[in-house]
PDB file with SEQRES, HELIX, SHEET and CRYST1 records, atoms N, CA, C and O in Angstrom:
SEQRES   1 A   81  UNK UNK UNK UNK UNK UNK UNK UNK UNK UNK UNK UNK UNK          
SEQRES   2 A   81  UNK UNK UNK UNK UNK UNK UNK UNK UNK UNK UNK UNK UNK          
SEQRES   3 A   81  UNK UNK UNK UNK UNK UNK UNK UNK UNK UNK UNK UNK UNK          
SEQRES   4 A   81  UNK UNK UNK UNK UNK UNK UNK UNK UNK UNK UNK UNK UNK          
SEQRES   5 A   81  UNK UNK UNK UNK UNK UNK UNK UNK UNK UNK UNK UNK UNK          
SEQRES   6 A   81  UNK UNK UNK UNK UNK UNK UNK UNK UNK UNK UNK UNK UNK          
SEQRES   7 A   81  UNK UNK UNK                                                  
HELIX    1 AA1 UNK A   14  UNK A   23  1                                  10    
HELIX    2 AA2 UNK A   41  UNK A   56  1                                  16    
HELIX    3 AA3 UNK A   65  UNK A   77  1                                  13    
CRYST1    1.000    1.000    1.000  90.00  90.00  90.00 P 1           1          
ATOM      1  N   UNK A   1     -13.104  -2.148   1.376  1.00  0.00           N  
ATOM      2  CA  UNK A   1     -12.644  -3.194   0.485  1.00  0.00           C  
ATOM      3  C   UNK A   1     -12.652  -2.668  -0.941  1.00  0.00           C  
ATOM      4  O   UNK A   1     -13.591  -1.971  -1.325  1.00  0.00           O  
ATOM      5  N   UNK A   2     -11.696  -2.960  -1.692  1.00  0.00           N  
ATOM      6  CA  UNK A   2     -11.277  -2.628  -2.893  1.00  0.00           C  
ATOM      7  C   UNK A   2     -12.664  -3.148  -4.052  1.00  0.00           C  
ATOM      8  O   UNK A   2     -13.260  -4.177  -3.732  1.00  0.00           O  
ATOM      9  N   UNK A   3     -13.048  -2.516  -5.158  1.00  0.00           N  
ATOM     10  CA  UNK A   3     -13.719  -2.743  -5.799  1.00  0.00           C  
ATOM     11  C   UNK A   3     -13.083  -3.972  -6.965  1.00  0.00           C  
ATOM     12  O   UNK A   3     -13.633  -4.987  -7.395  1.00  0.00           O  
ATOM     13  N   UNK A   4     -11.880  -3.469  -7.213  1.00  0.00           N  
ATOM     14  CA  UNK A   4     -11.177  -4.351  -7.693  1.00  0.00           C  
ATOM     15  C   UNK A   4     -11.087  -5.340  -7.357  1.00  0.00           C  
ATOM     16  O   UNK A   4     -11.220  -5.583  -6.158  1.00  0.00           O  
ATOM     17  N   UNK A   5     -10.797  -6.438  -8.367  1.00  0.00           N  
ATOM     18  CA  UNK A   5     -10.395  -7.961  -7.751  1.00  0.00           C  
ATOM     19  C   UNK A   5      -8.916  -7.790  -7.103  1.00  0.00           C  
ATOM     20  O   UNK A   5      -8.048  -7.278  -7.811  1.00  0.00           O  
ATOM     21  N   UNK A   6      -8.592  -8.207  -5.759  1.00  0.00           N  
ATOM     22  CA  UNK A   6      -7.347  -8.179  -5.352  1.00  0.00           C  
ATOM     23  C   UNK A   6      -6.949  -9.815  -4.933  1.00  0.00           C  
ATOM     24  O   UNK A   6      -7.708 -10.659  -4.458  1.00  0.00           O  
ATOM     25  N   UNK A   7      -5.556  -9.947  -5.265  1.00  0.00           N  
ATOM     26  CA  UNK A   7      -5.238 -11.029  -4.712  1.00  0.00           C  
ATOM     27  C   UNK A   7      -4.598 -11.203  -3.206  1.00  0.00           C  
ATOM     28  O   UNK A   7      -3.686 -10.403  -2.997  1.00  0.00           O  
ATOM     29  N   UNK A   8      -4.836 -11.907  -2.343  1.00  0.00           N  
ATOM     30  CA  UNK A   8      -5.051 -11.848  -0.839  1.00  0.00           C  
ATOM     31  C   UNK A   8      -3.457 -12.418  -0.895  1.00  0.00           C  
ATOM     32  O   UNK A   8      -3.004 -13.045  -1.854  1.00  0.00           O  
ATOM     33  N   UNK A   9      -2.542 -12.002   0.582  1.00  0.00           N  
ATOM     34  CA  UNK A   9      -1.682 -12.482   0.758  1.00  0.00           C  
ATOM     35  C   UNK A   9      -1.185 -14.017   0.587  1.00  0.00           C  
ATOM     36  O   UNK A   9      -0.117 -14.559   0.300  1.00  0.00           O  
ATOM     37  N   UNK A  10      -2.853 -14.559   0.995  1.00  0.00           N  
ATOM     38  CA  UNK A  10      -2.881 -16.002   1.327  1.00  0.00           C  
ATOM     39  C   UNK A  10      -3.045 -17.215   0.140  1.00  0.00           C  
ATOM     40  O   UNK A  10      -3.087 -18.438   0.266  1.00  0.00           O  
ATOM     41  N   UNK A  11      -3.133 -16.187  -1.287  1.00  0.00           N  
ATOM     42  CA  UNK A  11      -3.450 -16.767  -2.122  1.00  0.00           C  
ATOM     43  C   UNK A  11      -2.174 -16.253  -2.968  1.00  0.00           C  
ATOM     44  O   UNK A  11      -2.083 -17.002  -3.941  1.00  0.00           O  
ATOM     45  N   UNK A  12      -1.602 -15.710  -2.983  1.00  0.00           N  
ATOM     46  CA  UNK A  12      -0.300 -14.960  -3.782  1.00  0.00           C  
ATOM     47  C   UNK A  12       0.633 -15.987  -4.055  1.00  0.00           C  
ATOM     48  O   UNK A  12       1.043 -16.735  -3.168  1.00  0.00           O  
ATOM     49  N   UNK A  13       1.028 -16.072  -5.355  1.00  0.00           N  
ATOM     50  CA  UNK A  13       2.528 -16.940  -5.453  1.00  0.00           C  
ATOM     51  C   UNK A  13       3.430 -16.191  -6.098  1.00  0.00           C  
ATOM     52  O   UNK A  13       3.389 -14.961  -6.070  1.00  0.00           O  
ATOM     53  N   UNK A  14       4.326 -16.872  -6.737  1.00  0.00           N  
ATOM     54  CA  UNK A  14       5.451 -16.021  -7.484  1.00  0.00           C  
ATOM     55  C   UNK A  14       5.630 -14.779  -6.918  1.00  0.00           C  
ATOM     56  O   UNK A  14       5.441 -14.505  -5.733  1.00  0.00           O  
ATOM     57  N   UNK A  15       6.076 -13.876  -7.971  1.00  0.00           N  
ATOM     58  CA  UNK A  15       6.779 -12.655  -8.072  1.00  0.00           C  
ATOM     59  C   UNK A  15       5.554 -11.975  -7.067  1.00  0.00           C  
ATOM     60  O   UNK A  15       6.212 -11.627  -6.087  1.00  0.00           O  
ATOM     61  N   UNK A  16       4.248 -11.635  -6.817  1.00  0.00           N  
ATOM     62  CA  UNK A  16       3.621 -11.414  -5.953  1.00  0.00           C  
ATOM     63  C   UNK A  16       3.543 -11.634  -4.637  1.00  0.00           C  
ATOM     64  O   UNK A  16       3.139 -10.816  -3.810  1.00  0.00           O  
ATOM     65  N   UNK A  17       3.951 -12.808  -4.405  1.00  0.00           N  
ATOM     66  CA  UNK A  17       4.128 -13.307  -2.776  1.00  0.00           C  
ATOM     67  C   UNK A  17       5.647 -12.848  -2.184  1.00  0.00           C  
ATOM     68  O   UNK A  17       5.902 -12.623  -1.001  1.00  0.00           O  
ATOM     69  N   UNK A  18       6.502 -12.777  -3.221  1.00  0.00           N  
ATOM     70  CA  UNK A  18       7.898 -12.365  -3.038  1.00  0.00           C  
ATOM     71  C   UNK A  18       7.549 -10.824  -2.473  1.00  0.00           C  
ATOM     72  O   UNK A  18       7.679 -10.496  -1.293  1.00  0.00           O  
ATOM     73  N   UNK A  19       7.118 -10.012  -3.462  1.00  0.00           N  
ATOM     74  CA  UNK A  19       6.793  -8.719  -3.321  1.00  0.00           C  
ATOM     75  C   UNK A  19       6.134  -8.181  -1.873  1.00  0.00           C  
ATOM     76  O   UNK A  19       6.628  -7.248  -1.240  1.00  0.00           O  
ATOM     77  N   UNK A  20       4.843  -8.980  -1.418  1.00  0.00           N  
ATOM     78  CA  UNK A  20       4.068  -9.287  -0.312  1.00  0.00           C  
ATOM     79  C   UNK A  20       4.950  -9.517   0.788  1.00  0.00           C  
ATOM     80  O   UNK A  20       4.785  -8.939   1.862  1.00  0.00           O  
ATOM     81  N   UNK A  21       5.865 -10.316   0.586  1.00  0.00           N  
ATOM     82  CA  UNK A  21       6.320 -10.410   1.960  1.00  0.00           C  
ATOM     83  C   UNK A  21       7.550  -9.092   2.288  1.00  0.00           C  
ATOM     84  O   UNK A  21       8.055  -8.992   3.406  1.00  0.00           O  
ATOM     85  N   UNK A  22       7.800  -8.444   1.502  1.00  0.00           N  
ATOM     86  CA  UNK A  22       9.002  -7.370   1.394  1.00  0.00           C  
ATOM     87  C   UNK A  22       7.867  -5.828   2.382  1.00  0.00           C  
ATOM     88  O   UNK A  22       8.343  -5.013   3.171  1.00  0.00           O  
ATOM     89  N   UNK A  23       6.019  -5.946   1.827  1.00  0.00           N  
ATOM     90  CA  UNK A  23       5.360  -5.350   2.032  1.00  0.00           C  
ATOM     91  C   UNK A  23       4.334  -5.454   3.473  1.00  0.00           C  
ATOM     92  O   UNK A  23       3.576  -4.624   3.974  1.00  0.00           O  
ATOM     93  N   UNK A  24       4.634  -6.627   3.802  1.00  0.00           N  
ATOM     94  CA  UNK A  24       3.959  -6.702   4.893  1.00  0.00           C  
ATOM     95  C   UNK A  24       4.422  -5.684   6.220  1.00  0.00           C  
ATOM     96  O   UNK A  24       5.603  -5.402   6.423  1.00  0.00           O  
ATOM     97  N   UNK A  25       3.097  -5.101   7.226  1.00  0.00           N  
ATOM     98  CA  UNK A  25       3.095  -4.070   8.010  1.00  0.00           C  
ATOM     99  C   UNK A  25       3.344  -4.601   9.267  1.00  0.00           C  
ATOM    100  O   UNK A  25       3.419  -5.830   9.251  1.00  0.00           O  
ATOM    101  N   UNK A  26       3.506  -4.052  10.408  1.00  0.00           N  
ATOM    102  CA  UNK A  26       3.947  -4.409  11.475  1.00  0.00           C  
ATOM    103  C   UNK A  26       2.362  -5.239  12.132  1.00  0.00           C  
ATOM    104  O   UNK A  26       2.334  -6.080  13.029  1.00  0.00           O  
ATOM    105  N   UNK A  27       1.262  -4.732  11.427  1.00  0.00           N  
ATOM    106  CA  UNK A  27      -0.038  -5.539  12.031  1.00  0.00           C  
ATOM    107  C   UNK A  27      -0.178  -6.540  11.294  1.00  0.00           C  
ATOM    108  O   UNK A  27      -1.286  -7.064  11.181  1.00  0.00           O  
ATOM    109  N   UNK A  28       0.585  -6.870  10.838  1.00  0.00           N  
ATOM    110  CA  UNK A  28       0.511  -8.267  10.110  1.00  0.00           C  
ATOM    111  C   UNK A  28       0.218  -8.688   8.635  1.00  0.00           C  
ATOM    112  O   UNK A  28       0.479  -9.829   8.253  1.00  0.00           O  
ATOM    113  N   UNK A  29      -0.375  -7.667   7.745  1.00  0.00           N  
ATOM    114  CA  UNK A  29      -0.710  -7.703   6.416  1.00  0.00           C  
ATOM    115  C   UNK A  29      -0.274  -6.444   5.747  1.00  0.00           C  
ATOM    116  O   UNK A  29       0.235  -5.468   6.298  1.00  0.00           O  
ATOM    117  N   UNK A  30      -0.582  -6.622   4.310  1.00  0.00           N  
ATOM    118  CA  UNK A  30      -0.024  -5.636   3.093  1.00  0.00           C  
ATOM    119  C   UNK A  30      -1.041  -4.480   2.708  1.00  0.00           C  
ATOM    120  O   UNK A  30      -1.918  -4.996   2.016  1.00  0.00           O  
ATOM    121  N   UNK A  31      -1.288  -3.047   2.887  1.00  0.00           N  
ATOM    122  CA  UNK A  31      -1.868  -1.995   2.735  1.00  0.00           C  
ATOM    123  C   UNK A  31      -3.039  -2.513   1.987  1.00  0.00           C  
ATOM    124  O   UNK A  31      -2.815  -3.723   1.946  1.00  0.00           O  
ATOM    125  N   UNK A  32      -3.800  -2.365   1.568  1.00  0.00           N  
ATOM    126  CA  UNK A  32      -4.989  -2.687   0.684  1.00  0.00           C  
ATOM    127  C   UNK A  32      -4.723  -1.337  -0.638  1.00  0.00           C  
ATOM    128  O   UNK A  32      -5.301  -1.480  -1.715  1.00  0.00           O  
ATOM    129  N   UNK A  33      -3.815  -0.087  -0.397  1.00  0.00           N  
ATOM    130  CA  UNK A  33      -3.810   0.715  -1.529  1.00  0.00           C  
ATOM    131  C   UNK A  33      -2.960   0.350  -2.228  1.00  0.00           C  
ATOM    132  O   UNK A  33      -2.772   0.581  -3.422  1.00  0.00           O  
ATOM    133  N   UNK A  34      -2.250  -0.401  -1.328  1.00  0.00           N  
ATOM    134  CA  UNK A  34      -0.981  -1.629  -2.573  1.00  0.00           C  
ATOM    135  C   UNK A  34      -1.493  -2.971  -3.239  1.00  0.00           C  
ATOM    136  O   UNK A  34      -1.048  -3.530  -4.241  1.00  0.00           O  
ATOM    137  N   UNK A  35      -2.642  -3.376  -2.345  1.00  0.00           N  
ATOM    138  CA  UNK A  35      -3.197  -4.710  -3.050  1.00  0.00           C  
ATOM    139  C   UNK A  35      -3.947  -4.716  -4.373  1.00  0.00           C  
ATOM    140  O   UNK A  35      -4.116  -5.633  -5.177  1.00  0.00           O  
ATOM    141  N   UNK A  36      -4.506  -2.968  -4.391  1.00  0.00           N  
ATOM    142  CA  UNK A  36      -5.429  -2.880  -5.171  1.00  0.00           C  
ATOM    143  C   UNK A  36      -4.129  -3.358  -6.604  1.00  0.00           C  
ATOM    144  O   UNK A  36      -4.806  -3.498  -7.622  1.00  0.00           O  
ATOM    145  N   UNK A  37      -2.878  -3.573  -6.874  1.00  0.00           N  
ATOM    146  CA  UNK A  37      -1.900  -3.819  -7.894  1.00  0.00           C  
ATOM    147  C   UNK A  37      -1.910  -5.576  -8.282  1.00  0.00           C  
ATOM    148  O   UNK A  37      -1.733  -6.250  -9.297  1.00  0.00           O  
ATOM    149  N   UNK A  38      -2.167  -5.788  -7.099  1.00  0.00           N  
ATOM    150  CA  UNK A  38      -1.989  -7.578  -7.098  1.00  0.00           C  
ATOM    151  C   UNK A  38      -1.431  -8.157  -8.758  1.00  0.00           C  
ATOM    152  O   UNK A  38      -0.447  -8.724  -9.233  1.00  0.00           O  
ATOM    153  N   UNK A  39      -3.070  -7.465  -9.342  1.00  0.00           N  
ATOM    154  CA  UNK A  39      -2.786  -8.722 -10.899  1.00  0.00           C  
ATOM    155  C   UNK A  39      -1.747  -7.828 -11.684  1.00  0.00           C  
ATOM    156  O   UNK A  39      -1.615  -8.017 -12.893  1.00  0.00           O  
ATOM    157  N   UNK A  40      -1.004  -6.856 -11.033  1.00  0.00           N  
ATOM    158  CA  UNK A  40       0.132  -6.394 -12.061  1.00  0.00           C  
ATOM    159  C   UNK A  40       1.097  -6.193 -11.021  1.00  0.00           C  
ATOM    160  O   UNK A  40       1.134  -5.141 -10.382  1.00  0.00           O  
ATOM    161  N   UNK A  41       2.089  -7.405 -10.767  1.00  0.00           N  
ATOM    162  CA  UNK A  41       3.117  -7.034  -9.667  1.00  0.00           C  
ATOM    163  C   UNK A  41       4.246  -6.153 -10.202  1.00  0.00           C  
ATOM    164  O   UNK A  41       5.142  -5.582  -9.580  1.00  0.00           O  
ATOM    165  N   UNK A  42       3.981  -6.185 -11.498  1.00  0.00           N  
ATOM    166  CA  UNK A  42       5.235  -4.529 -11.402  1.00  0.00           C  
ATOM    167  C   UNK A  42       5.016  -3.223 -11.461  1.00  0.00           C  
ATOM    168  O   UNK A  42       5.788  -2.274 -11.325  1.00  0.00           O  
ATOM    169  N   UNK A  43       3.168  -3.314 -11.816  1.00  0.00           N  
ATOM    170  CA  UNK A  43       2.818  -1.793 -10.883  1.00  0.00           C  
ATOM    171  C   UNK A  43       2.837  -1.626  -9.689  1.00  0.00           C  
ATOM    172  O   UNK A  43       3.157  -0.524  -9.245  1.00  0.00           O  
ATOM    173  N   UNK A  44       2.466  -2.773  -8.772  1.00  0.00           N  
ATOM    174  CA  UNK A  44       3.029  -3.118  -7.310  1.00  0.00           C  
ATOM    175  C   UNK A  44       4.031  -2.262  -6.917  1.00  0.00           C  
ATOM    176  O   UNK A  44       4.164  -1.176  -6.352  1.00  0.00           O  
ATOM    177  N   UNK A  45       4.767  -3.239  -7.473  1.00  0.00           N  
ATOM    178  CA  UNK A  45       6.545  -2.872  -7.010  1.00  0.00           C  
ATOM    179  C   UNK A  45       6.880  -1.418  -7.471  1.00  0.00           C  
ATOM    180  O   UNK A  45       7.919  -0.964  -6.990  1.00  0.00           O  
ATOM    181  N   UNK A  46       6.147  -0.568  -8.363  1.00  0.00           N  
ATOM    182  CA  UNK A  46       6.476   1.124  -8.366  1.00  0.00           C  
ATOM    183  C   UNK A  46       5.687   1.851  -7.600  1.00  0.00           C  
ATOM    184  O   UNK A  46       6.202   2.901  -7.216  1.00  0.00           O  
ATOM    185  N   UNK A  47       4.559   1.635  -7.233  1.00  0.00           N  
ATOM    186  CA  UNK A  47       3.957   2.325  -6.692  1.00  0.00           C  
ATOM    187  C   UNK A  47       4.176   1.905  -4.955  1.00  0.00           C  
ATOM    188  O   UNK A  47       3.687   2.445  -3.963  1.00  0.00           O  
ATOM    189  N   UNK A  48       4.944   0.941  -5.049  1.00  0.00           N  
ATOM    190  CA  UNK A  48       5.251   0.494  -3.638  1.00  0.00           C  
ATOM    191  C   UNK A  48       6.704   1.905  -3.306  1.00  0.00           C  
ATOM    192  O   UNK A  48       6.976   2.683  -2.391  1.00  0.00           O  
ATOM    193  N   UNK A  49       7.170   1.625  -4.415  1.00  0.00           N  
ATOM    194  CA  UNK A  49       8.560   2.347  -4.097  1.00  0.00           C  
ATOM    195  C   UNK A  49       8.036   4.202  -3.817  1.00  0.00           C  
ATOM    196  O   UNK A  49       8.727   4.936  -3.111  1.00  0.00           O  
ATOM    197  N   UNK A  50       7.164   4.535  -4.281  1.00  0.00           N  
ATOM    198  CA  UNK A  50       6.797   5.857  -4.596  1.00  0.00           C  
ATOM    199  C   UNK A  50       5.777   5.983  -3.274  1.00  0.00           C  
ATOM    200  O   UNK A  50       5.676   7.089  -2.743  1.00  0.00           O  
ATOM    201  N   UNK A  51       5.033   4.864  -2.754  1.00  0.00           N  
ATOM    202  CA  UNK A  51       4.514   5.262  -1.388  1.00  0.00           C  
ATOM    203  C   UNK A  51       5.114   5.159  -0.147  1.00  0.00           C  
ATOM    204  O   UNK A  51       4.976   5.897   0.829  1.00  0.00           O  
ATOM    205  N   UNK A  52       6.003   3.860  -0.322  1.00  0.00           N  
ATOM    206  CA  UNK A  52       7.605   4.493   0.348  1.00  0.00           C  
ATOM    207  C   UNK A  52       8.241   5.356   0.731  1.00  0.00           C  
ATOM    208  O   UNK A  52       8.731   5.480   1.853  1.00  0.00           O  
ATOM    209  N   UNK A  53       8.348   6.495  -0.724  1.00  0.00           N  
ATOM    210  CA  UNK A  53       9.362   7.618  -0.790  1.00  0.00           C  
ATOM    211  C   UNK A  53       8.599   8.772   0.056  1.00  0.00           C  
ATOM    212  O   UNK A  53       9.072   9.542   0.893  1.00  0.00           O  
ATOM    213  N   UNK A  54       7.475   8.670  -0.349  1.00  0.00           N  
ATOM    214  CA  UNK A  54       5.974   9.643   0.012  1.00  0.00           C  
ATOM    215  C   UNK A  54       5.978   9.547   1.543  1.00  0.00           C  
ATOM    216  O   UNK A  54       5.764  10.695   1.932  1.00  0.00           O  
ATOM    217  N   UNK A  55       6.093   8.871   2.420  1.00  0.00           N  
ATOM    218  CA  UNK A  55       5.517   8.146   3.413  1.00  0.00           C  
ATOM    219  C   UNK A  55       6.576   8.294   4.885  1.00  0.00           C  
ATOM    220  O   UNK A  55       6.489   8.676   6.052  1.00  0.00           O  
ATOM    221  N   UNK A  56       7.990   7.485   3.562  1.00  0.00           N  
ATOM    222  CA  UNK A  56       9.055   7.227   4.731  1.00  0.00           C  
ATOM    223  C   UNK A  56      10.586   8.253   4.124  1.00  0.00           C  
ATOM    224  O   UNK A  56      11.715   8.221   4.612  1.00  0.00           O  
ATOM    225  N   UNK A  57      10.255   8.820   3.318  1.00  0.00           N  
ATOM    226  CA  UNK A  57      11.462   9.679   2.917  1.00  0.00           C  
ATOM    227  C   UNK A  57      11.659  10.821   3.664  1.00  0.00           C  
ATOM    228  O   UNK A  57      10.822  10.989   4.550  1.00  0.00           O  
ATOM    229  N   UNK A  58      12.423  11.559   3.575  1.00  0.00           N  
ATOM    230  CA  UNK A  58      13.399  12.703   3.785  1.00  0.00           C  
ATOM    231  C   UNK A  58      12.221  13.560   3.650  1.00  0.00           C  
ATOM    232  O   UNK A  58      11.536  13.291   2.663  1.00  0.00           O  
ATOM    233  N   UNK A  59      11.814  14.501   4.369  1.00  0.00           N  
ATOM    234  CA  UNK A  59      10.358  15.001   4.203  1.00  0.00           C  
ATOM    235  C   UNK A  59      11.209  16.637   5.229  1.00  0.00           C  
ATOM    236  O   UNK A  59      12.360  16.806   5.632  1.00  0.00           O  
ATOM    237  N   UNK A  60      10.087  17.435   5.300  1.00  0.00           N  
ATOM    238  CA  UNK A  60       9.404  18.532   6.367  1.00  0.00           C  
ATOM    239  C   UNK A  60       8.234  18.144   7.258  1.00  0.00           C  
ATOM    240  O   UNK A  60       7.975  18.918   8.179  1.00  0.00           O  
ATOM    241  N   UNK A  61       7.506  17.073   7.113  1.00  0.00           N  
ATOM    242  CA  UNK A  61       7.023  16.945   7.336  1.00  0.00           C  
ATOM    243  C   UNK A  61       7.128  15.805   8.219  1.00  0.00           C  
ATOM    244  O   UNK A  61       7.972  15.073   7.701  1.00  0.00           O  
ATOM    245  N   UNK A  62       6.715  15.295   9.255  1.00  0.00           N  
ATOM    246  CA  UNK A  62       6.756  14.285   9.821  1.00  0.00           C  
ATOM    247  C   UNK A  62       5.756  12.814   9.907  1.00  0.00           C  
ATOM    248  O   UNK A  62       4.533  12.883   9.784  1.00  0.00           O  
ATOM    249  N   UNK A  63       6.271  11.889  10.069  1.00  0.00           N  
ATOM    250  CA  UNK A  63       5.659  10.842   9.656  1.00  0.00           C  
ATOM    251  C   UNK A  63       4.038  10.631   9.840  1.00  0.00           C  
ATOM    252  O   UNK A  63       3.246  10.100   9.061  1.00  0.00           O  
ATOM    253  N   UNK A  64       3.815  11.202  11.082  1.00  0.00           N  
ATOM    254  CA  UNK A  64       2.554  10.984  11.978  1.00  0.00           C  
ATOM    255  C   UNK A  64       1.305  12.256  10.615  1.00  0.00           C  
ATOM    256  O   UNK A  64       0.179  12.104  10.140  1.00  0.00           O  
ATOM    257  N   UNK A  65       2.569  13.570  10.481  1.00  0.00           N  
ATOM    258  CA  UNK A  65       2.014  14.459   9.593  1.00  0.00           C  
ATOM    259  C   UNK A  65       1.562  13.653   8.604  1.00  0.00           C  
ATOM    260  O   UNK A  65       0.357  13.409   8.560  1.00  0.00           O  
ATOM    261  N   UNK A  66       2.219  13.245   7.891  1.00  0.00           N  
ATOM    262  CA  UNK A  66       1.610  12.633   6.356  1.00  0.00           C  
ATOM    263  C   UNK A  66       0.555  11.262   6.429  1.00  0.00           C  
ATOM    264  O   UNK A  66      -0.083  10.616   5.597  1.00  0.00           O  
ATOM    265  N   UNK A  67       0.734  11.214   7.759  1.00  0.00           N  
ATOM    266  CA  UNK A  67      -0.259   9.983   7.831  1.00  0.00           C  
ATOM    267  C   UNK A  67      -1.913  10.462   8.069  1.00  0.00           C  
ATOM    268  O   UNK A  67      -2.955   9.812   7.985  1.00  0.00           O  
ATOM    269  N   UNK A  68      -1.644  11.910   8.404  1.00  0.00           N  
ATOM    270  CA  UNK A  68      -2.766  12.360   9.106  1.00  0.00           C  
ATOM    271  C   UNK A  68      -3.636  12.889   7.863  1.00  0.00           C  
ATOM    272  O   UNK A  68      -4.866  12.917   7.890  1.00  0.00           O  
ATOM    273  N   UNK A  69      -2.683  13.399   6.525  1.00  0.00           N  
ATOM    274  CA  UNK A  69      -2.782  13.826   5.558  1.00  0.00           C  
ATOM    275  C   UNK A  69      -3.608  12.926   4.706  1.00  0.00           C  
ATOM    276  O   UNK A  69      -4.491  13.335   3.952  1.00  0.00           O  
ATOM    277  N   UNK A  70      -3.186  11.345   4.911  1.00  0.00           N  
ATOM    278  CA  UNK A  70      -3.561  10.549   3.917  1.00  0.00           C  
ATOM    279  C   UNK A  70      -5.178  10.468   4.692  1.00  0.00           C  
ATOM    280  O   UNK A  70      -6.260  10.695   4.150  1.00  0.00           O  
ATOM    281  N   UNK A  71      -4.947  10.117   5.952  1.00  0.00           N  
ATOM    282  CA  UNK A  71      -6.723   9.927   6.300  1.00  0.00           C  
ATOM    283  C   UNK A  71      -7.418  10.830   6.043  1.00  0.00           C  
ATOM    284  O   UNK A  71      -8.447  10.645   5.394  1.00  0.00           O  
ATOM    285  N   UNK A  72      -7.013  12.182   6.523  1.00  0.00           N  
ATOM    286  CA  UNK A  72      -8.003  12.742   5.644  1.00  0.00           C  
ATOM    287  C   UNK A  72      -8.622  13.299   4.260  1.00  0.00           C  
ATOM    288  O   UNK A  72      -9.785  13.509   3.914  1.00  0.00           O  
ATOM    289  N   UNK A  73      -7.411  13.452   3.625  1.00  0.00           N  
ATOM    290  CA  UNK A  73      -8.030  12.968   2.402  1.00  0.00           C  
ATOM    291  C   UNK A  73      -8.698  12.007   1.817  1.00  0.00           C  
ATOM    292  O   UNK A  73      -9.475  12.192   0.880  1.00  0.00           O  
ATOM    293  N   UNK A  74      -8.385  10.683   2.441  1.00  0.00           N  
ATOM    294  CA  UNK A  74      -9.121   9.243   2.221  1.00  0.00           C  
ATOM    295  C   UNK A  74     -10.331   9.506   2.549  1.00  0.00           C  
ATOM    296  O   UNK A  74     -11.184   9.075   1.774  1.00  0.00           O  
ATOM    297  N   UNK A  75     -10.903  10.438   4.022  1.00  0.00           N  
ATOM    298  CA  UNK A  75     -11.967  10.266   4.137  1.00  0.00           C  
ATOM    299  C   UNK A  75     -12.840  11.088   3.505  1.00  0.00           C  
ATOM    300  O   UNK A  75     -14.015  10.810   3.268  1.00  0.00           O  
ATOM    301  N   UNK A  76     -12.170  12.299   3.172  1.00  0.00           N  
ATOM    302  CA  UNK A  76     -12.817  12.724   2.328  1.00  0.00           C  
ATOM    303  C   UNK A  76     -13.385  12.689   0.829  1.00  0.00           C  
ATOM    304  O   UNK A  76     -14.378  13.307   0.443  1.00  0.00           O  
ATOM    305  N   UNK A  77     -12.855  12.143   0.326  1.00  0.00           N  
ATOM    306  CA  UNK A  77     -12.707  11.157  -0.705  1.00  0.00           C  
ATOM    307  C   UNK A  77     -13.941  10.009  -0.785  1.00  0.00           C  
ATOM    308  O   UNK A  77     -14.558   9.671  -1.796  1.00  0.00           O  
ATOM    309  N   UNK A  78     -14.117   9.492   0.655  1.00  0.00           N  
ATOM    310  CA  UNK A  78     -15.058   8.410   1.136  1.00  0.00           C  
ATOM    311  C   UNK A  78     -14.005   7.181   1.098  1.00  0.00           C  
ATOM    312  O   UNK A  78     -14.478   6.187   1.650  1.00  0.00           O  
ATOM    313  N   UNK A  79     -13.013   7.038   0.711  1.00  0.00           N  
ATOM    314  CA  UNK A  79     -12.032   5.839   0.377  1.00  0.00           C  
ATOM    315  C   UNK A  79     -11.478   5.227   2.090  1.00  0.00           C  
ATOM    316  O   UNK A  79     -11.125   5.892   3.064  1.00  0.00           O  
ATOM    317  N   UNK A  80     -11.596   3.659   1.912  1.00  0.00           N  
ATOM    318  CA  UNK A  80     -11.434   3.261   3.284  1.00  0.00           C  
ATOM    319  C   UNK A  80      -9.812   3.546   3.146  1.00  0.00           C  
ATOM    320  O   UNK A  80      -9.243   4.080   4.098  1.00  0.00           O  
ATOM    321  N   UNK A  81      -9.114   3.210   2.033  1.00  0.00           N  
ATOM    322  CA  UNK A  81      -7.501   3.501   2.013  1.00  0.00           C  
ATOM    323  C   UNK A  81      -6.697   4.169   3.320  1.00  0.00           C  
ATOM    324  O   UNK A  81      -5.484   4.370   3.261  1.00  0.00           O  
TER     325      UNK A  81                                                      
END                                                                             
């Protein structure tokens, strides 16, 4: 859980809940390394686009690759992200 105050899907309005629902995952909720943006939805919305590009773009690498990349760095790190 984020140290930051985050705002929860369930509590989101405006331009945030708009954003949220564009972000929601196939398990049902929005990344927590994107929530940590909540109280600034237009850092949201760039860093959404840039973990996007990172994630789901045109790569060498394959999807499962960069995913494997992020955990372990996360865990090394100690970050639940």
């Amino acid at each position: 859980m984020a140290w930051i105050k985050v705002i929860q899907e369930d509590e989101a309005t405006g331009k945030l809940a708009e954003l949220y629902s564009t972000m929601t995952e196939p398990w049902g909720g929005v990344d927590n390394i994107l929530k940590i943006h909540s109280l600034n939805p237009k850092s949201l919305e760039t860093h959404f686009r840039l973990y996007a590009h990172l994630m789901r773009g045109r790569s060498d690498l394959s999807r499962a690759q960069r995913e494997i990349i992020g955990v372990v760095s996360s865990a090394l790190n100690h970050c639940r992200y």
